[in-house]
C-alpha positions as CSV (number, residue, x, y, z in Angstrom):
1,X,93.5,68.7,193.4
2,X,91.6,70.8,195.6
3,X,88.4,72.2,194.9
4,X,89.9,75.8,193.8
5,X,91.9,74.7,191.7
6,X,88.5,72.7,189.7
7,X,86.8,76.0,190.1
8,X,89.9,77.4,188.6
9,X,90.1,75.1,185.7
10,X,86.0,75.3,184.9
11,X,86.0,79.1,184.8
12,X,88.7,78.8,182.0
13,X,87.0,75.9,180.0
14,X,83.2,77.3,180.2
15,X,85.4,81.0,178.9
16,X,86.8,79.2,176.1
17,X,83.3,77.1,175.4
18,X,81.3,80.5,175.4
19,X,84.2,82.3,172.6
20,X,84.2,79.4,170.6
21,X,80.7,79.3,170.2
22,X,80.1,83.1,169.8
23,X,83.1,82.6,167.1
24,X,80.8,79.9,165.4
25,X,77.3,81.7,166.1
26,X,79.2,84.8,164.6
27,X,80.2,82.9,161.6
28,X,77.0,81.7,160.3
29,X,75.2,85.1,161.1
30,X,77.6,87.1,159.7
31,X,79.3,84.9,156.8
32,X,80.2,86.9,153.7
33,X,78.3,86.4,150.3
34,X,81.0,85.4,147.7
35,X,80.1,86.3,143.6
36,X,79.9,83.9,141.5
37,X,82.2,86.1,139.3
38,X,85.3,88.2,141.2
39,X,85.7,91.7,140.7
40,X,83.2,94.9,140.3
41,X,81.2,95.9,137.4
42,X,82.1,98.8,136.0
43,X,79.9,101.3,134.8
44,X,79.8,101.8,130.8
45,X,78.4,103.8,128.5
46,X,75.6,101.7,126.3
47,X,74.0,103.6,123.4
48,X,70.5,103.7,124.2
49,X,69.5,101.9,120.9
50,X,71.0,98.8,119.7
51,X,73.4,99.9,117.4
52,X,76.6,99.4,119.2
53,X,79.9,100.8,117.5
54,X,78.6,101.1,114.2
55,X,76.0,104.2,115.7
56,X,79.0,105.6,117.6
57,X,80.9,105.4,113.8
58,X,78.0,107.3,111.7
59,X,77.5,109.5,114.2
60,X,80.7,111.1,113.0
61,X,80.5,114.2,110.7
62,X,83.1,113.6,107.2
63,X,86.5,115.6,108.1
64,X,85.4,118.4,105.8
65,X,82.2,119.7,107.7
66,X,84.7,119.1,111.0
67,X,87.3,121.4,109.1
68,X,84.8,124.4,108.7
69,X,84.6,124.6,112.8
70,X,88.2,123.9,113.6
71,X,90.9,125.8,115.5
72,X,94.3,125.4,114.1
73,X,95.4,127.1,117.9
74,X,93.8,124.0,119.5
75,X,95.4,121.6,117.1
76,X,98.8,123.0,118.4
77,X,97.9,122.2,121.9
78,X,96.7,118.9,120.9
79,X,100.2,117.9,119.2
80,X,102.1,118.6,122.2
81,X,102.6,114.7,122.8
82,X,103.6,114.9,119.6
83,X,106.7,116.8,119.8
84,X,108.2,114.1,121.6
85,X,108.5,112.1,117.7
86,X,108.9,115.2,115.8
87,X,109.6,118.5,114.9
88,X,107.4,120.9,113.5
89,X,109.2,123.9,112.2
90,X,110.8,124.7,109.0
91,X,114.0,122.7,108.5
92,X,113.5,120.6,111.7
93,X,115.4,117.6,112.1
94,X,113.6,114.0,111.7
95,X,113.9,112.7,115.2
96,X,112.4,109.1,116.0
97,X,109.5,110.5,113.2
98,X,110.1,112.5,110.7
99,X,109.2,116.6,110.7
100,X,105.9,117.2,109.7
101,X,106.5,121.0,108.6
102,X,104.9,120.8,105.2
103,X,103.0,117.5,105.7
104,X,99.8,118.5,104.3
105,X,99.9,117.9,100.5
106,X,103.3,116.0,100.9
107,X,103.6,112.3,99.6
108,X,103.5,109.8,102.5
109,X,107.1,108.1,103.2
110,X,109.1,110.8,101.4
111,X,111.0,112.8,104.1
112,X,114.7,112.7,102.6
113,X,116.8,110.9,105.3
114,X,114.3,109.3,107.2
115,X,114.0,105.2,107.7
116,X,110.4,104.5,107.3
117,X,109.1,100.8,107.7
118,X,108.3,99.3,104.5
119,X,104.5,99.6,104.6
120,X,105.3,103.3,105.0
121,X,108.0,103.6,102.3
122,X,105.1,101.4,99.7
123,X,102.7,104.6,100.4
124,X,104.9,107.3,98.6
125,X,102.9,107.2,95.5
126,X,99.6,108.7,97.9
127,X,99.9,112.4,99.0
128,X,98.6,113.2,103.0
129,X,95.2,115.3,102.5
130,X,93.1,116.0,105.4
131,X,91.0,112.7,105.1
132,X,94.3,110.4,104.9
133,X,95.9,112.7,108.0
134,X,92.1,112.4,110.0
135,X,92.7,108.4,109.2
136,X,96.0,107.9,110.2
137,X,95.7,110.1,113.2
138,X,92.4,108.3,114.3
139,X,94.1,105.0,114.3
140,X,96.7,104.7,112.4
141,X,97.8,101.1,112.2
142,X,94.4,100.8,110.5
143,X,95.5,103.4,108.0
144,X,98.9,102.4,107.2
145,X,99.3,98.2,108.8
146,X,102.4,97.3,109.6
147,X,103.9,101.1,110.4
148,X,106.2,101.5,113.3
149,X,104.7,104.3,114.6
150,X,103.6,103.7,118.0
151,X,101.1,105.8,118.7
152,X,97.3,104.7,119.8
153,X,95.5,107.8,117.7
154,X,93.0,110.6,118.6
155,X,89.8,109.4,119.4
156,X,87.9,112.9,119.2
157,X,86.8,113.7,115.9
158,X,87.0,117.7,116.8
159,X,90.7,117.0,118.2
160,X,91.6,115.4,114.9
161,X,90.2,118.2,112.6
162,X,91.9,120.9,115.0
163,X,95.4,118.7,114.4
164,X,95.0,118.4,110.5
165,X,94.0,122.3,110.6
166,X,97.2,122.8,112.6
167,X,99.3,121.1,109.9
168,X,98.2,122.3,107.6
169,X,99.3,125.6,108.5
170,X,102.8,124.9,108.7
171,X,103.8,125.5,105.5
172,X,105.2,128.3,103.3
173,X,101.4,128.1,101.5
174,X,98.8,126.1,103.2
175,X,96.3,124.3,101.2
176,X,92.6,125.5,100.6
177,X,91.2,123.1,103.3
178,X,87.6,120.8,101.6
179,X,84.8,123.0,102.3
180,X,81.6,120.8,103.6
């Protein structure tokens, strides 16, 4: 070999010496920090006092002193998710839930023609007043276990009075609502 091509041959070696050690230099400056645990914290809302859930459940005012402030308009608004179930004028037809014109003062499970699960259809002897509604609305596997309804429930307490307000409205004569 002559002498270019050595020259040649050391310009490309020293080249490739210098990247791979700027690769490694770059490495050990640069190298990310890995978490001991993957993923981001995500901020949540802590009571500032110990009390956890229970604080978040006394904080709640009783469905009566709710009643006194709610809008029967808003709870009409609030259903509309609901309508997908059921139907809410006089004479409706029981769709995958049964209607729920007349439902305040109405004996649970008793919608002639409707196929309520058996933990529903065991409930006829109880009658839906505005604390069983704001129960079964806030959760209402809780309130009735082993229903078929599939719905989560309403976590806002003023949502839930403005929905039993609403329902109780439909009806030929509404119910005196509990005063506080």
């Amino acid at each position: 070999m002559n002498i270019e091509a050595n020259k040649i041959a050391g310009a490309v070696l020293s080249t490739l010496l210098v990247v791979m050690g700027l690769n490694m230099t770059a490495g050990i400056v640069f190298a990310p920090k890995k978490p001991a645990v993957t993923g981001f914290d995500l901020p949540s809302e802590e009571p500032a006092h110990g009390g956890g859930a229970a604080a978040a459940v006394a904080a709640e005012d009783p469905i009566a002193v709710r009643l006194a402030k709610a809008d029967p308009a808003k709870g009409e608004k609030a259903t509309a998710a609901c309508k997908a179930c059921h139907t809410f004028e006089k004479g409706g037809p029981n769709k995958v839930g049964p209607h729920l014109f007349g439902v305040y003062g109405r004996s649970e499970g008793s919608v002639e023609g409707f196929g309520y699960s058996a933990a529903m259809k065991g409930r006829n002897d109880k009658t839906w007043d505005a604390d069983g509604l704001d129960h079964f609305l806030k959760n209402p596997k809780a309130y009735v276990p082993g229903t078929a309804m599939a719905f989560a429930g309403i976590a806002k307490p003023e949502t839930r009075a403005d929905v039993v307000a609403y329902l109780n409205s439909l009806s030929d004569s509404p119910q005196p609502l509990p005063k506080p």
